[in-house]
C-alpha positions as CSV (number, residue, x, y, z in Angstrom):
1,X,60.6,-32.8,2.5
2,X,59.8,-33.9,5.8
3,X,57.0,-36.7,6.5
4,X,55.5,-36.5,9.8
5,X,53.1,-39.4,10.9
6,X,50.4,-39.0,13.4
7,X,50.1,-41.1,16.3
8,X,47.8,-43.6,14.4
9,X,50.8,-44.0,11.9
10,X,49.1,-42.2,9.2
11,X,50.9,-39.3,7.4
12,X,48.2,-37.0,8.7
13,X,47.2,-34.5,11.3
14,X,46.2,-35.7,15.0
15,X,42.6,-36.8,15.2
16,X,40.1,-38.4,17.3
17,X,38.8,-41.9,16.7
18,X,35.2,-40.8,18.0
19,X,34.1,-38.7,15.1
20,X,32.4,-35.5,16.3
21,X,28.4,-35.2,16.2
22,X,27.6,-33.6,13.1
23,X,30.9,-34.0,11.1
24,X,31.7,-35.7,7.8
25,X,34.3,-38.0,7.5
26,X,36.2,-39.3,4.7
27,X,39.2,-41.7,4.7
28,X,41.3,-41.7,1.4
29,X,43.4,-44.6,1.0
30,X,45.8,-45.0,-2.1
31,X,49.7,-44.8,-3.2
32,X,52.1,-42.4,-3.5
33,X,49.7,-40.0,-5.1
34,X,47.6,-40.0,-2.0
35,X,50.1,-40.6,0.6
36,X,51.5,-37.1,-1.5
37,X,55.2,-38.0,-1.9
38,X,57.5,-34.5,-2.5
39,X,54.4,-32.4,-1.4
40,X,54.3,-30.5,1.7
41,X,50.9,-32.3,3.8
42,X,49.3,-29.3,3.2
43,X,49.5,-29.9,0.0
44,X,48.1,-33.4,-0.5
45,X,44.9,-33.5,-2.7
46,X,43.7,-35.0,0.9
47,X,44.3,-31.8,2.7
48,X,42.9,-29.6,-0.5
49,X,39.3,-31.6,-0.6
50,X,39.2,-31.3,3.5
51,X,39.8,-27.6,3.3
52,X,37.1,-27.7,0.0
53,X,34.5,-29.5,1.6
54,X,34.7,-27.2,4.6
55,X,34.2,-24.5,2.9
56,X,31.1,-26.3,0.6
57,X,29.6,-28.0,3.5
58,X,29.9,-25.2,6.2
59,X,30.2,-27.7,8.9
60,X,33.3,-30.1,10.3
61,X,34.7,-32.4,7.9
62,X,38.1,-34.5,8.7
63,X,39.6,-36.1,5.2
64,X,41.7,-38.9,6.6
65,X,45.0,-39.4,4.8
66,X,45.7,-43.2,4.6
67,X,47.8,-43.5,2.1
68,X,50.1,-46.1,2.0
69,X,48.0,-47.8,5.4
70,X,48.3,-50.7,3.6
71,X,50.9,-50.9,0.6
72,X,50.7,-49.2,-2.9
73,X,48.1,-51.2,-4.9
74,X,44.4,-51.3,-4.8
75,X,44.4,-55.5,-4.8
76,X,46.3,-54.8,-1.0
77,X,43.4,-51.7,0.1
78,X,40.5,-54.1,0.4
79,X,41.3,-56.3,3.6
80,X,42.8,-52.8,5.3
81,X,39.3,-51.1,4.7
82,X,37.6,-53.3,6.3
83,X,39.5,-54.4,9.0
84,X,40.9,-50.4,9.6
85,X,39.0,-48.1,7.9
86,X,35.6,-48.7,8.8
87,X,36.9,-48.7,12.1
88,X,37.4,-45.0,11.6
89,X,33.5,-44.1,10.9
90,X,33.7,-42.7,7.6
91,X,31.0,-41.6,5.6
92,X,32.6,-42.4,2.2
93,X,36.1,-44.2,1.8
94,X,37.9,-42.8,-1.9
95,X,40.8,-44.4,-3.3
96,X,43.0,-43.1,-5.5
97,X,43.4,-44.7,-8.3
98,X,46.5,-44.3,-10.7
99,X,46.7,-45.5,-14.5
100,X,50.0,-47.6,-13.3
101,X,47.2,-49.7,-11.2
102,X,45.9,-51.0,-13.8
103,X,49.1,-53.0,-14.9
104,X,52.6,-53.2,-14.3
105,X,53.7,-52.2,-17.4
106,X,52.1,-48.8,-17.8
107,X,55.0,-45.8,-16.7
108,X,54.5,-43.0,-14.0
109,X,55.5,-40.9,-16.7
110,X,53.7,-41.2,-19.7
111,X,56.2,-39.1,-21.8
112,X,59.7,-40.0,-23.3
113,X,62.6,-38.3,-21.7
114,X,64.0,-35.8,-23.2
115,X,66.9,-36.4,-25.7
116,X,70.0,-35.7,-24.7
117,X,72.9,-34.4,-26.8
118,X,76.3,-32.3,-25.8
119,X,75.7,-28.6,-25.5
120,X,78.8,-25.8,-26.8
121,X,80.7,-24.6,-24.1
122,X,79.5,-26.9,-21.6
123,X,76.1,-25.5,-21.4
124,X,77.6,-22.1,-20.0
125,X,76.3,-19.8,-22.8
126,X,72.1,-19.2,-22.1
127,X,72.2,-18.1,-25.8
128,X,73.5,-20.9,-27.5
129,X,71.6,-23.2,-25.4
130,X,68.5,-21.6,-26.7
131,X,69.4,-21.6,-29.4
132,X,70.3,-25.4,-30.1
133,X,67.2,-26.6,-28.1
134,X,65.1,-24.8,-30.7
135,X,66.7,-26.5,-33.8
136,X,66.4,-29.7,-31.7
137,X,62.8,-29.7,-30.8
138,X,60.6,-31.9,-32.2
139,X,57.1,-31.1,-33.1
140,X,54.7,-31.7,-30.4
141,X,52.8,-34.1,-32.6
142,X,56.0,-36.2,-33.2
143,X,55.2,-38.3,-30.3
144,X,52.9,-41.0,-30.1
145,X,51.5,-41.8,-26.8
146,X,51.9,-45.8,-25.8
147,X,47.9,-47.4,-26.2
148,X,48.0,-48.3,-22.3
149,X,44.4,-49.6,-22.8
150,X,46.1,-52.6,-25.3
151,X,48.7,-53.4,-23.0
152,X,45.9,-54.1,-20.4
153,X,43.6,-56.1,-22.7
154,X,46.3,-58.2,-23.7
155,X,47.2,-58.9,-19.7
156,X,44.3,-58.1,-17.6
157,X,45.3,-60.0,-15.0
158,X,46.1,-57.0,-12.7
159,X,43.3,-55.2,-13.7
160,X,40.9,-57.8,-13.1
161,X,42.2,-58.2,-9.3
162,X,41.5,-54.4,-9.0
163,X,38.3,-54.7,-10.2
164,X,37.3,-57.9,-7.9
165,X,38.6,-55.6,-4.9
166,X,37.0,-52.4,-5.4
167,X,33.6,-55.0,-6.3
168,X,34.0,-57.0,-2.9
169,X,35.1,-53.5,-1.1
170,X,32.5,-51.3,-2.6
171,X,29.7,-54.1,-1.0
172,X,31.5,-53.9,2.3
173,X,30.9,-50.4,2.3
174,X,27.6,-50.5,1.1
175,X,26.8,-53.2,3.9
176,X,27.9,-50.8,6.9
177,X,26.1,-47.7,5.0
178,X,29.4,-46.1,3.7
179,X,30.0,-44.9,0.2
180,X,33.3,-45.6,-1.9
181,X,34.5,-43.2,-4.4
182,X,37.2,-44.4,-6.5
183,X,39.2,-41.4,-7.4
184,X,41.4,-41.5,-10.6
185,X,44.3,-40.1,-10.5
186,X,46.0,-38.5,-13.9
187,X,49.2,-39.4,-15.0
188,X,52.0,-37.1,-15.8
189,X,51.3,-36.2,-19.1
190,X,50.0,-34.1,-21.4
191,X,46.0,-33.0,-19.3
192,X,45.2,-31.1,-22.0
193,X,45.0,-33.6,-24.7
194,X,44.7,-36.7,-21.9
195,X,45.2,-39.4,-24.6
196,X,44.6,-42.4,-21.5
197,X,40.9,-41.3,-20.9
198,X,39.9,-44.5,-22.3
């Protein structure tokens, strides 16, 4: 994976400071989501909404990736936007915001790794293989996903300084006539049955 930064230092194609009459600018700001570690740019949710809102809008839109401009955790985003991002001319500012930003404690990946156990023959025959990861598996039910929302009750601490950021950001914004979306981010698990929606 290569990651090629623009001039401004951004992971991000070239663009002009001056935004162009008539376009609509976002700058996304958030952490490895956003700055879209092991993706091609192309393939950053940044690039897919730019390309989306082209399309929508029928007129020039620049989504600015700035993830990682200023570290990894919505508590660090606040002094950046203002300072930085505004600078940029932006008619909205989103942040990405992932479950693990509410606390420490809460995984990338919400699921239990797999078991391991010794395969025959070294894992060489597909057959057996199969065969013994189907007596193995466990009913999907089996697994009980950790209540993230308790861990954060009991230690809100972190998720108290993201709230009093995206509070004292979100009036900035407001201020200099620019909206903030706050964008949450899934975590790898299970989308269909989300059990973190709370």
């Amino acid at each position: 994976m290569d990651y090629v930064f623009n001039r401004y230092g951004l992971r991000d194609h070239d663009f002009e400071l001056q935004k162009a009459p008539g376009e609509f600018r976002v700058v996304a700001i958030g952490d490895s989501f956003t700055f879209g570690v092991g993706v091609q740019l192309d393939d950053c949710w940044t690039e897919v909404l730019e390309r989306g809102l082209r399309e929508r809008l029928g007129r020039p839109v620049e989504v600015i990736n700035a993830g990682f401009a200023s570290g990894y955790h919505p508590g660090g985003y606040e002094q950046w936007i203002v300072g930085d991002g505004i600078k940029l001319q932006p008619d909205v500012v989103a942040i990405g915001l992932c479950l693990n930003d509410l606390h420490t404690g809460i995984s990338l990946y919400a699921d239990e790794p797999p078991e391991k156990y010794e395969q025959p023959l070294d894992g060489r025959c597909h057959l057996l293989n199969a065969l013994q990861a189907a007596t193995r598996a466990r009913p999907e039910h089996a697994w009980t996903p950790p209540d993230y929302g308790q861990l954060v009750r009991d230690d809100p601490q972190q998720w108290d300084e993201v709230q009093g950021a995206l509070g004292r950001t979100h009036e900035a914004l407001a201020a200099a006539g620019i909206r903030l979306l706050v964008v949450p981010l899934p975590m790898v698990s299970g989308l269909a049955h989300y059990p973190y929606t709370e």
